[in-house]
C-alpha positions as CSV (number, residue, x, y, z in Angstrom):
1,X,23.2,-29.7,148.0
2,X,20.0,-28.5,146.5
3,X,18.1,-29.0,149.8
4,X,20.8,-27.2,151.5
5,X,20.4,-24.2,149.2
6,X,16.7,-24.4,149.5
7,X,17.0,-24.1,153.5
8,X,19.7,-21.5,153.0
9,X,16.9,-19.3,150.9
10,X,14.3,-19.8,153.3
11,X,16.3,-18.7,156.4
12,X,17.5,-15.9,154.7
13,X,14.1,-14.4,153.6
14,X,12.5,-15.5,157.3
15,X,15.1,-13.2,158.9
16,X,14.9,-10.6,156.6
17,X,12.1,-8.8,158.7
18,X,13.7,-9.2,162.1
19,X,17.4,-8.4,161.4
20,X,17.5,-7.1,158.0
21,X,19.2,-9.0,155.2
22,X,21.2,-12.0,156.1
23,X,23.8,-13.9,154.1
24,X,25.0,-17.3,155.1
25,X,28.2,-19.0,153.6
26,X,27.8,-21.5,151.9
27,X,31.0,-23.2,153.4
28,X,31.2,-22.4,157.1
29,X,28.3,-21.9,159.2
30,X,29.3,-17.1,159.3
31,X,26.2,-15.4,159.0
32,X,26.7,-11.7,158.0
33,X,24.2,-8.5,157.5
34,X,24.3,-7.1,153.8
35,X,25.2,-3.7,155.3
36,X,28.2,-5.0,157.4
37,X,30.1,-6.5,154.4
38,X,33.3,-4.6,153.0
39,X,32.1,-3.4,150.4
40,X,28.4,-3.8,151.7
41,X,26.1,-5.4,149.4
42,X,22.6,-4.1,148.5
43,X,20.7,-7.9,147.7
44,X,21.7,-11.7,148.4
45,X,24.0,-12.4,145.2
46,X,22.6,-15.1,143.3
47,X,24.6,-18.9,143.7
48,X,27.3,-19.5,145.7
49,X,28.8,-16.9,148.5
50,X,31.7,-17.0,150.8
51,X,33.0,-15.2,153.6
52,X,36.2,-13.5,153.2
53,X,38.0,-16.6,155.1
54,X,36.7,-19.3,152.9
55,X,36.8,-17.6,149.9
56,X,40.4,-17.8,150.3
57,X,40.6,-20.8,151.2
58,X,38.6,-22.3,148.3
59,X,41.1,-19.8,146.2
60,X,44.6,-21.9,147.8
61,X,42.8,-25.2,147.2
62,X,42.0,-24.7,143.5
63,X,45.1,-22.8,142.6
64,X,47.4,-25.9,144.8
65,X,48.6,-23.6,147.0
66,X,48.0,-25.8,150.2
67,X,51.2,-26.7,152.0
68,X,50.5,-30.1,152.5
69,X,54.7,-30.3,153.4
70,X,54.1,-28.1,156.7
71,X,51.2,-30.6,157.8
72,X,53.3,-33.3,157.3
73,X,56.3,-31.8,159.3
74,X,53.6,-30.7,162.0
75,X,52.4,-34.4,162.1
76,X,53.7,-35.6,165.6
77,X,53.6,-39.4,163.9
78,X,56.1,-39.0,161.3
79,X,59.2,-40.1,162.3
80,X,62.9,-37.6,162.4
81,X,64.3,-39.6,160.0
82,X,61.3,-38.8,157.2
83,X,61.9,-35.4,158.4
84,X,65.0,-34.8,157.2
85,X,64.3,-36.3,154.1
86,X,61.3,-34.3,153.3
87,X,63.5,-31.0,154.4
88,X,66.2,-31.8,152.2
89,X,63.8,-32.1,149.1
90,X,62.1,-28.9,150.3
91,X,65.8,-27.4,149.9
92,X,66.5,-28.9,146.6
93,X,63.2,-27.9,145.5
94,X,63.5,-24.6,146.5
95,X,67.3,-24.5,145.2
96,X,65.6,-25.4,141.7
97,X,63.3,-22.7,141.9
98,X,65.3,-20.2,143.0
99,X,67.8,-21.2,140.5
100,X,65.2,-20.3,137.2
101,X,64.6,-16.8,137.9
């Protein structure tokens, strides 16, 4: 990772000249100017960055918020039968939830 950040530091100062800041995230391969941000930025924030996208994706992953049930029922291997099983504890689990408010 450290030689990933170090090639990450030298693009961005390279391009600086041609193109004006750049900022690269440091999960997908987006490259955005400073001034095209919302809100724009005025200097490459030190650390980690993310683009909008993967900063909320890395926000669903650490709070457990991915819906690994919907990948599951989107997997064309799993069978009907496991389907209806996994639907019916989605209902009960939803039932449960539903019922502590």
């Amino acid at each position: 990772v450290h030689c990933i950040m170090n090639v990450k530091q030298w693009y961005q100062r390279r391009v600086r000249g041609m193109l004006g800041e750049l900022l690269m995230c440091d999960r997908c391969p987006k490259v955005f100017h400073l001034f095209c941000l919302d809100p724009p930025l005025q200097q490459v924030p030190d650390g980690e960055w993310f683009c909008s996208k993967c900063q909320e994706e890395k926000d669903a992953e650490e709070s457990g918020e991915v819906n690994v049930i919907d990948d599951i029922m989107d997997d064309p291997a799993v069978d009907q039968e496991s389907r209806d099983e996994i639907e019916q504890l989605r209902k009960k689990t939803l039932g449960n939830e539903a019922g502590k408010d």
